[in-house]
C-alpha positions in Angstrom: -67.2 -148.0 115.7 -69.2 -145.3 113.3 -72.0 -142.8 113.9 -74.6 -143.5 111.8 -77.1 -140.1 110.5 -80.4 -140.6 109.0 -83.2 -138.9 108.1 -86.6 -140.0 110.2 -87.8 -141.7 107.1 -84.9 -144.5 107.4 -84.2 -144.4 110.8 -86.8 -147.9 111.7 -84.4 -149.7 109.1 -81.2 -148.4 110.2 -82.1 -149.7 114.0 -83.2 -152.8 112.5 -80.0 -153.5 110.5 -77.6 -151.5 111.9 -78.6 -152.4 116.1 -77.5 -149.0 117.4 -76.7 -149.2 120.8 -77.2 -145.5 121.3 -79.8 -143.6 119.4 -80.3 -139.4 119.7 -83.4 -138.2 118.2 -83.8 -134.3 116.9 -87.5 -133.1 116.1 -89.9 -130.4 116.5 -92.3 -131.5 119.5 -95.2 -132.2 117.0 -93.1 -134.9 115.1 -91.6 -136.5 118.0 -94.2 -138.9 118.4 -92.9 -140.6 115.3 -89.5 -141.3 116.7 -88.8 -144.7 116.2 -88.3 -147.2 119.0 -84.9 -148.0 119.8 -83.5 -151.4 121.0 -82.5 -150.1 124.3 -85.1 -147.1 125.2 -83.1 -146.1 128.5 -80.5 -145.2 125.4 -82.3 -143.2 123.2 -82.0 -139.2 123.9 -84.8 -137.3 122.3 -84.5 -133.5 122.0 -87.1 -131.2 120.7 -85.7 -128.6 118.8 -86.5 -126.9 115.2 -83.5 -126.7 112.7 -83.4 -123.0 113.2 -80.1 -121.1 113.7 -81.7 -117.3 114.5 -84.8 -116.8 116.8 -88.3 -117.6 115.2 -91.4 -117.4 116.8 -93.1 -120.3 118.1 -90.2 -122.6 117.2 -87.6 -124.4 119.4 -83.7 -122.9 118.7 -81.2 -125.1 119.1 -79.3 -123.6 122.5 -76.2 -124.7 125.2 -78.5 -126.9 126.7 -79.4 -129.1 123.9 -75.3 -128.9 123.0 -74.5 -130.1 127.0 -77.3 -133.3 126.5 -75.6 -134.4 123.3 -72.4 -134.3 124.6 -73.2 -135.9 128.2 -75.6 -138.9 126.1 -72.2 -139.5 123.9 -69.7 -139.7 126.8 -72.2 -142.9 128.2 -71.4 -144.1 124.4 -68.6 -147.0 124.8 -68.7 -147.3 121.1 -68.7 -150.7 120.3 -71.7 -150.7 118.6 -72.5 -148.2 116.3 -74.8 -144.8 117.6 -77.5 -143.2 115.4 -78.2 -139.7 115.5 -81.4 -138.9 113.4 -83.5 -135.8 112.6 -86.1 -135.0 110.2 -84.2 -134.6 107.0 -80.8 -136.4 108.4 -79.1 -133.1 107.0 -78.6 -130.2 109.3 -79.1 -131.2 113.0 -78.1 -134.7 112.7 -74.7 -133.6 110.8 -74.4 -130.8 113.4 -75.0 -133.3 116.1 -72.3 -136.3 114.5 -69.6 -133.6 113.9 -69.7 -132.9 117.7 -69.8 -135.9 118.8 -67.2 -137.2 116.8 -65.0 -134.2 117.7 -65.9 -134.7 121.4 -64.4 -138.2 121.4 -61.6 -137.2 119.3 -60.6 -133.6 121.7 -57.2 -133.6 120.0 -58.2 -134.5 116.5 -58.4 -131.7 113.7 -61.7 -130.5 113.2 -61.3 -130.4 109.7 -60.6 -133.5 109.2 -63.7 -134.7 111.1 -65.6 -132.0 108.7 -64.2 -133.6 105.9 -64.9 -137.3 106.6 -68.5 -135.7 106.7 -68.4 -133.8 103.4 -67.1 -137.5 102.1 -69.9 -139.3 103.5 -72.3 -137.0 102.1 -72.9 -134.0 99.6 -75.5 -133.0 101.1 -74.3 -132.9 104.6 -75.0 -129.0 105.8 -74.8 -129.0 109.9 -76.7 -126.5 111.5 -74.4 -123.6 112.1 -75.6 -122.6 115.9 -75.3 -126.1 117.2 -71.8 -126.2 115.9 -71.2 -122.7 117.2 -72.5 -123.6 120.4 -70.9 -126.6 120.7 -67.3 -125.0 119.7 -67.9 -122.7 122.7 -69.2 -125.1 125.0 -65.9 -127.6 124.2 -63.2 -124.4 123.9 -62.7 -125.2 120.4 -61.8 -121.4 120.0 -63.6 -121.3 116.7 -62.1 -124.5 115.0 -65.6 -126.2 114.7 -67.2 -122.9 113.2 -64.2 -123.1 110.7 -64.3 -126.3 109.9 -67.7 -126.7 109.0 -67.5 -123.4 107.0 -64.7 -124.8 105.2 -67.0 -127.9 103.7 -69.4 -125.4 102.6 -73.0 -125.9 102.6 -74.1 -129.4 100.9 -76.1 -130.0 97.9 -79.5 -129.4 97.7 -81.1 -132.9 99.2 -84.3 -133.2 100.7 -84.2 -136.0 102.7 -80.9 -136.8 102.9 -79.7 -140.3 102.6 -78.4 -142.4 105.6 -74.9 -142.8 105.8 -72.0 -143.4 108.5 -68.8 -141.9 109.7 -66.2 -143.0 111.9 -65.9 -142.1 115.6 -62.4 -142.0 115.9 -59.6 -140.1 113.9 
């Protein structure tokens, strides 16, 4: 089945159409109010966190922990139906989050291929560089995640991003 990435603004409708089974939610503690409801609420991870990737005062940074919850909320993911993963702008934590999950059901898949399939599903696709880090480390990647990722570049400039889907196997 496919991981679906959205910005908040879309997310209701992508629920609504889509019927994710499994829905991971990434915003700052003051927006997390407006996290849409998903159809199965004993399914939906929520994770406050601030698309940071260096320490900044009175904001959340992304750290192993938040890395360890994704990855233990996607192993419950049979896949059948389709998962969203969601943040603000659906372009840096929600990318960051897909990309790991994706690699963390595919362990002996090339990253860069999973990097790519993101790059093709969307230009403006730039995943936050210390959840991927983090996350290579956590999985023993040895760096291939960091590369990867590197190697799509940073995406054009969009503000919010545009929902779109990738595949959870390669």
């Amino acid at each position: 089945m496919t991981i679906i990435v959205s910005p908040l603004r879309d997310a209701p409708t992508v629920i609504k159409w889509k019927k994710p089974s499994h829905v991971i939610t990434l915003l700052e503690e003051g927006l997390m109010s407006q996290a849409p409801r998903a159809l199965y609420p004993d399914r939906h991870l929520k994770l406050t966190v601030h698309d940071i990737w260096q320490q900044t005062a009175g904001e959340t940074l992304p750290d192993e922990g938040l890395v360890r919850k994704v990855l233990d909320f996607a192993a419950t993911w049979d896949g059948r139906d389709p998962m969203l993963i969601h943040c603000w702008a659906g372009v840096s934590r929600s990318t960051a989050s897909a990309f790991i999950v994706a690699c963390s059901r595919n362990p002996d898949a090339d990253e860069a291929v999973i990097a790519q399939a993101l790059r093709k599903a969307s230009v403006g696709a730039t995943p936050n560089p210390l959840i991927v880090r983090l996350a290579d480390e956590v999985m023993g990647r040895d760096g291939r995640m960091v590369e990867a990722v590197q190697g799509i570049g940073r995406g054009n400039y969009t503000y919010p991003g545009a929902p779109f889907e990738i595949a959870s196997t390669y």
